[in-house]
C-alpha positions, 0 to 999 in steps of 0.5 A: 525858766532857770530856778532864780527867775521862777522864784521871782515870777509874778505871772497870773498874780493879782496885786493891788497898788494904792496911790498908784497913779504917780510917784513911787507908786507908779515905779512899783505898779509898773515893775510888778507888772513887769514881773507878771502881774495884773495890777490893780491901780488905786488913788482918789484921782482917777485920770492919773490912774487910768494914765497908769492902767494903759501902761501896764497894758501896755506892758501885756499885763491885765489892769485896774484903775479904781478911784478910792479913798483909802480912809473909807471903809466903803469905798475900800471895800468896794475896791476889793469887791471890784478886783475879786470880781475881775480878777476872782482874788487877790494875791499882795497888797501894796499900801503905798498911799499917803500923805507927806509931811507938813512943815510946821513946828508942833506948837503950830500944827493943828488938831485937822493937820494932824488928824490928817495926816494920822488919819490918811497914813495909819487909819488907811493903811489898817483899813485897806489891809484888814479889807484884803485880808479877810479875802486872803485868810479865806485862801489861807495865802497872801502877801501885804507890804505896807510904806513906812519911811525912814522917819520912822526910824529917825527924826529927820533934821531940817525939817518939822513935822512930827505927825508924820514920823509918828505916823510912819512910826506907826507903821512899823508898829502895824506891820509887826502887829498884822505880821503876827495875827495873820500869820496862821494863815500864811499872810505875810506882812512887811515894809518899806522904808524909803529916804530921799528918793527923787519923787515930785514932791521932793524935787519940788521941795529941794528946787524950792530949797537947795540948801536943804537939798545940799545938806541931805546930800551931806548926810546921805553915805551914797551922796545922792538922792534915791531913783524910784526906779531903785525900789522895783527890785525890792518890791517885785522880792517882796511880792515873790515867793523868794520873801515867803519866810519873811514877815514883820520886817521893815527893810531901810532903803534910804542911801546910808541916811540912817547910819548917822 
């Protein structure tokens, strides 16, 4: 094995996926598995999940699929226990649950709507990463990559909703944070920022909308949306050893969307 694919080998790493029954989740839990790794899947929709499990056993790799609401701190807990029962550790973590945007002004958001979505975005980012970190600070190792967004940088235009950019805002901020108190252990932790990728909740909004559509296009440089597919090279990197110096960083991938 040449120096540059040993650096990105995953081989006998165990990774835990949230909401890793469809979507970018999926796209990320297959690539990982397609670098090495056992992959534990996560959702609260388990027939999804286990859909996900036989393709990456498919792919000769070892996993998981655990039903779990990543707002319980029981039932993210049990998922950890689960997977070091398994697996006997636990090598990344890779936050992408969430909830997406709701598209209503402020002024007609409610108090549950924007619980929510704080709630499932921020909340269960934060519980499932102190979860698996007291497992990783007790081998001294460990990677955690958490899913912002460009919202997080932007107020995207169009569209409302600002519990989520606030949210996915938030995410950054964590990142930062967990990225300093762990480093002393040797935990690194990161961030994705997608834009527009062609999810199946984005291609059902801009069916629904394809003035809108029309106008994200117009926005983006690359003029195109994003393909999931686009987003394994950067997490199977993050996952890598060929990330260990980064920590507390959020890496943008969103077409040039943000350069306007």
């Amino acid at each position: 094995m040449d120096i540059l694919s040993k650096t990105f080998d995953l081989t006998g790493k165990t990774i835990i996926v949230t909401g890793g029954s469809k979507g970018l989740g999926k796209t990320m839990a297959l690539a990982l598995a397609e670098a090495g790794a056992d992959v534990v899947v996560a959702s609260r929709t388990l027939s999804e999940l286990e859909k996900t499990a036989r393709e990456i056993r498919d792919l000769k790799r070892e996993s998981l699929a655990i039903k779990a609401d990543i707002t319980s701190e029981v039932q993210v807990r049990s998922m950890v226990e689960e997977t070091i029962e398994k697996f006997g550790k636990i090598d990344v973590l890779v936050n992408n649950a969430g909830m997406g945007r709701i598209d209503k002004p402020p002024e007609k958001t409610n108090l549950k709507e924007w619980s929510e979505v704080m709630e499932t975005n921020v909340t269960g980012t934060f519980i499932c990463s102190k979860e698996v970190a007291s497992k990783m600070i007790a081998r001294k190792k460990g990677k955690i990559i958490n899913l912002a967004s460009m919202s997080g940088f932007i107020i995207n235009r169009y569209v409302h909703g600002g519990a989520y950019d606030c949210s996915k805002l938030a995410i950054v901020a964590l990142t930062k944070a967990l990225a300093v108190e762990w480093a002393p252990y040797k935990i690194t932790v990161n961030a994705i920022a997608p834009g527009y990728f062609r999810t199946e909740p984005n291609e059902i909004f801009f069916q629904r909308y394809p003035d809108f559509y029309q106008k994200v296009i117009d926005m983006t440089p690359l003029r195109r949306i994003g393909n999931p597919q686009e987003l394994s090279g950067l997490i199977i990197y993050l996952a890598s050893e060929a990330s260990n110096f980064m920590t507390g960083s959020t890496i943008l991938i969103d077409g040039g969307y943000t350069l306007w």
